[in-house]
N, C-alpha and C positions, 0 to 999 in steps of 0.2 A: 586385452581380455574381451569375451562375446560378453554380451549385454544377456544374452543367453542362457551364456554359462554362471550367470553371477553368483556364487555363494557368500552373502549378504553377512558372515560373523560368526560368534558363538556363545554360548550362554556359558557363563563364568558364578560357578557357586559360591556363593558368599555364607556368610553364619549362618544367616535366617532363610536367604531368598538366595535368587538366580539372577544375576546383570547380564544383560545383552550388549557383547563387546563387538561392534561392528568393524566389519573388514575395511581395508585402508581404497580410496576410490582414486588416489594419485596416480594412473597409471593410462595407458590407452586403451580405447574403446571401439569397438567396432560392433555390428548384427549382420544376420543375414534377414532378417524380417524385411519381406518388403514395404510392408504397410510404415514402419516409422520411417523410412525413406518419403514416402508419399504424405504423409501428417510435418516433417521437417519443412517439405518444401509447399507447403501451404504457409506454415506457421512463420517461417522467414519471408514468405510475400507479403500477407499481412502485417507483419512486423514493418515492413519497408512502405508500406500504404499507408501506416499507422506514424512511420517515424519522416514520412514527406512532409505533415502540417506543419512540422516542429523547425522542418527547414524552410517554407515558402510561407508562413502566415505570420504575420507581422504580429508583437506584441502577445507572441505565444503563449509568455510564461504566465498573463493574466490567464489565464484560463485553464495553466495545470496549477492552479493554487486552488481549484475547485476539484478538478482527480485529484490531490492528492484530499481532500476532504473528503469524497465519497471514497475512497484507502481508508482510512483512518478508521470512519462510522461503520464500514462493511469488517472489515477485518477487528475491529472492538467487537462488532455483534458475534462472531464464530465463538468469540470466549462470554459471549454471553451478558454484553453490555446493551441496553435500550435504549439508545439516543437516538433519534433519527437526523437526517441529515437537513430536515428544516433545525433543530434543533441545534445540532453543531456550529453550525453559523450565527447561533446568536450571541450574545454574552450572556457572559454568566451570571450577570445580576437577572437577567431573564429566568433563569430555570429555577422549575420549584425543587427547594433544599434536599426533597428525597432524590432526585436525581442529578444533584451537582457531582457526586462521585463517578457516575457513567461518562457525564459530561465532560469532567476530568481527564479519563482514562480517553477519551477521544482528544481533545486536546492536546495531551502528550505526545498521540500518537502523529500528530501532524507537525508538533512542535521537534521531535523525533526526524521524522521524514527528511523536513524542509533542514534539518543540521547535517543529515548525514549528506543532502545530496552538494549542501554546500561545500562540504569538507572534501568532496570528491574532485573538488577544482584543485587541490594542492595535496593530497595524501590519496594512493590507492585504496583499493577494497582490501581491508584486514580485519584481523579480530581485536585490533585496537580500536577501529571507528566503530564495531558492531557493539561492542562493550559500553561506548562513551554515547552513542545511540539509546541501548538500552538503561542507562543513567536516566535519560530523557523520560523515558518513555514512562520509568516508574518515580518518576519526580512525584511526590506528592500522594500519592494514590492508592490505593489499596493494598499495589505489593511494595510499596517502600519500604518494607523490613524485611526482604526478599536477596539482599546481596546487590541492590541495583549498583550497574556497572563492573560489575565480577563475574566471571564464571564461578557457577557453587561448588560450595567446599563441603558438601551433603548430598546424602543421595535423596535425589526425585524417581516420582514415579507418574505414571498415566493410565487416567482411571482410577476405579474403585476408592476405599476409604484409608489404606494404608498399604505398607508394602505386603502384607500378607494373603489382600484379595486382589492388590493392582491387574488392571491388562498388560500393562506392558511396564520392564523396568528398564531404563536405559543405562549407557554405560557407568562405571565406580567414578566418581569424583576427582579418584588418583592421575586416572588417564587422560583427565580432562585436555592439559598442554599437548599432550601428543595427540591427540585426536582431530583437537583445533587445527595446530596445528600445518598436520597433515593434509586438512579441508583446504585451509589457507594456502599454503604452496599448490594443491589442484587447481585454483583460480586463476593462478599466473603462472602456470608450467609450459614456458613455448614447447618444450622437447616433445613434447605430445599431440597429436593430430585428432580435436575433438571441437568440433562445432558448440558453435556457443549453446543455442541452445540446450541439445543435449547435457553440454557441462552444468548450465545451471540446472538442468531437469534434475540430474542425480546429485548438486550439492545440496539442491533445497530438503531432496529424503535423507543424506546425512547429514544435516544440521537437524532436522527434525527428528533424527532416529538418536544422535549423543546428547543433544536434550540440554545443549549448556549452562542455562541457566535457570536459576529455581522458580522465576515465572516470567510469561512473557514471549517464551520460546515461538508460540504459534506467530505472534505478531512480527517478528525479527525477525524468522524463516522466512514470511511469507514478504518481507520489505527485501530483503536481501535477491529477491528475484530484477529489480527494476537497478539496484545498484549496481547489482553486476554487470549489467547492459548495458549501463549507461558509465558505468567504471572503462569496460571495452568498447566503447563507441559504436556498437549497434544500436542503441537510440540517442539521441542528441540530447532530448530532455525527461526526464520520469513521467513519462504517459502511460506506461503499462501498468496497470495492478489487478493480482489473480485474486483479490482475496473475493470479488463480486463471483467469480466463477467456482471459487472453491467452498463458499456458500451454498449457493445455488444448488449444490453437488455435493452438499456436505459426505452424506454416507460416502457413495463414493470416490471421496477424496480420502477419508480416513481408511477405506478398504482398499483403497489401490496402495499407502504406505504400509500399512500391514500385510498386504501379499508381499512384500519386497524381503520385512522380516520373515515371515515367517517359512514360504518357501522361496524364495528368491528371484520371484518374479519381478525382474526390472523391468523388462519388456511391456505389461501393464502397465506399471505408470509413467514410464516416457513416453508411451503412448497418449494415457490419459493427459498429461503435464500438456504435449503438444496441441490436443485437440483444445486444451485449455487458453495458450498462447493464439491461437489463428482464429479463436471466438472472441477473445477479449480485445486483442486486436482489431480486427475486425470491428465489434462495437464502439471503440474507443475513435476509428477512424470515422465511424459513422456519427458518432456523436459530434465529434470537432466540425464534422458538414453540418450539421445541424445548427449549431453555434454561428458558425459564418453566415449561415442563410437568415438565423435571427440578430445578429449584428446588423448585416444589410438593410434589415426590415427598419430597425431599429433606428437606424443611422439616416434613413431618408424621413422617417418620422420627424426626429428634430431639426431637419433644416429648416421646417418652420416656423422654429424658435426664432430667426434671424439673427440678432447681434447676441442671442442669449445661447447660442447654441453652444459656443466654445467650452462653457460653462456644463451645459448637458451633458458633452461629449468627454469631461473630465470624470463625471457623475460617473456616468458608463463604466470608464474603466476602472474605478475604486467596487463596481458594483459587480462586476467579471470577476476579480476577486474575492469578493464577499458577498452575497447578495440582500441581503439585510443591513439598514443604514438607520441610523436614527439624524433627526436633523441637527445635534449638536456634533454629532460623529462628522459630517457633510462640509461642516460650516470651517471645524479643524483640518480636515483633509486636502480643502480646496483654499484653505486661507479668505474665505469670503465671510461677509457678516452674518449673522443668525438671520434677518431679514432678505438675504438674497438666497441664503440655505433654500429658507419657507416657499423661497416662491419659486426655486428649482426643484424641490417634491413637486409643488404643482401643480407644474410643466409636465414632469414627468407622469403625473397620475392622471391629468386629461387626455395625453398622447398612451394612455395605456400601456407605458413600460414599468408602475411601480403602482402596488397597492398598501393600504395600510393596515397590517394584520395586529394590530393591539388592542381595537375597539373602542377605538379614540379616548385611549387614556392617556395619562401626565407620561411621558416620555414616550411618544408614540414611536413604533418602527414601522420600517416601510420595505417591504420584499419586493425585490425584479422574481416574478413569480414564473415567468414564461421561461427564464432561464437556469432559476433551480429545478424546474422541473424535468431539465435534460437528465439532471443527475438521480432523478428519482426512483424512476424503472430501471 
């Protein structure tokens, strides 16, 4: 089928209301646009700029344990959570109790994350993992009475205050297994000739248009983008996350899914999807340089710890990970005594790699501040 020609479903009347039964996307793809030709092959350079670090930078995965934390905090904010991502990183005895709920919902999201991308070492991309995913994700938290880990057995809507002013209602509940389905076998259909990216461009709008679950759906849609890639071996490790660009862009991220519905403009949002991939990209390849250059700095710093460095350079990578430590947190980490903890803070806070953001009070914490702040802009 042309990407052209897409006729996107059809509105199925129900009692009260109209459900939007969308068309089946298992099938092959092609356009004559030359512009997504030209946005593809930027977006798979990028993509391969983006997925070198992951092959040549030693102790990589210290440092997508921080993507996927600014994932988690960016993609919570779209549905409207406030945590920020100094916040995220602290514990939760840290945050004040009105906002332990947001805090939560970030949490999950990364506890989420980091289960499904492990689960991808031994079981492919399905709606078993996305299901057992989203378990995770509403452990605990606001939509915990939401079906977590099911597909809903009720129909959802998007927008407004019930179904009778909704924007948009997605498909009956009934159809939900064939729908999935259907998306599912599109992920691994060799028989078909469709570049990755475009395949995940158009599963992320049907995941997001059958709406399968009763909350949660934006966060899962938008995780399901770096599984897939890294499910197919077009990234080695989860570097990529759109949801920084599809904030950024909110209106028109929501307007490019809803041309899809409503006149069936696919051709906009693969467009949009790719110019989204070869930015974020892009960024994320910029960032990991930034990282190395501040490792480096970092790393000639403490050699004039002398025999105390080894010790520093442990500090370091527990801090690549996390960037807020407290000195009993330090002491457990490194197996060293609470007096050797105290006097590798410091070390570390005369050489300017850690500051102490509590106000020197009784459990003081201490931030690598140079290096949350890659993830902040």
């Amino acid at each position: 089928m042309k990407i052209e020609h897409f006729k996107p479903g059809r509105w199925r009347q129900r009692l009260q209301y109209r459900s939007f039964e969308p068309a089946p996307v298992n099938h092959d793809w092609h356009w004559d646009d030359p512009q997504i030709n030209v946005l593809l092959e930027a977006a798979n350079r990028a993509l391969g700029e983006l997925n070198a670090f992951s092959l040549i930078v030693p102790d990589i995965d210290l440092f997508i344990e921080m993507h996927v934390v600014k994932e988690a905090q960016t993609s919570s904010r779209i549905e409207g959570t406030q945590t920020g991502i100094d916040e995220a990183v602290l514990p939760e005895e840290q945050i004040k109790p009105e906002k332990r709920d947001d805090w939560r919902e970030v949490r999950n999201y990364i506890d989420a994350v980091n289960y499904a991308i492990a689960e991808l070492r031994t079981l492919p991309l399905s709606n078993r993992l996305l299901r057992q995913t989203h378990a995770i994700l509403l452990r605990g938290a606001r939509g915990q009475h939401k079906q977590p880990g099911e597909f809903r057995s009720s129909q959802n809507w998007i927008g407004g205050s019930s179904l009778a002013d909704a924007a948009f209602i997605p498909p009956h509940h009934e159809g939900l297994a064939d729908y999935m389905g259907e998306l599912e076998a599109f992920w691994h259909n060799p028989a078909i000739a469709v570049p990755h990216l475009i395949r995940i461009a158009i599963s992320h709008y049907q995941f997001e248009t059958i709406h399968p679950f009763l909350d949660g759906n934006g966060r899962i849609g938008r995780l399901l983008v770096p599984l897939y890639l890294v499910s197919h071996g077009v990234l080695a490790k989860p570097s990529l996350y759109l949801s920084d660009f599809f904030e950024r862009n909110r209106g028109s991220y929501y307007d490019a899914l809803t041309r899809v519905r409503v006149s069936g403009d696919l051709v906009h949002w693969v467009r949009f999807f790719l110019k989204g991939v070869a930015e974020t990209a892009s960024k994320g390849r910029d960032t990991f340089g930034k990282i190395l250059a501040l490792r480096n700095d970092v790393e000639q710093r403490i050699l004039s710890l002398g025999k105390r460095a080894p010790n520093a350079r442990a500090t370091l990578n527990l801090l690549y990970r996390r960037p807020v430590v407290s000195a009993a947190d330090l002491a457990q980490q490194l197996g060293v005594s609470a007096p050797t903890a105290q006097a590798l803070l410091k070390d570390l806070i005369r050489l300017g790699v850690l500051i102490e953001i509590t106000g020197q009070m009784r459990g003081r914490l201490y931030e690598f501040e140079a290096y949350l702040d890659l993830f902040v802009s």
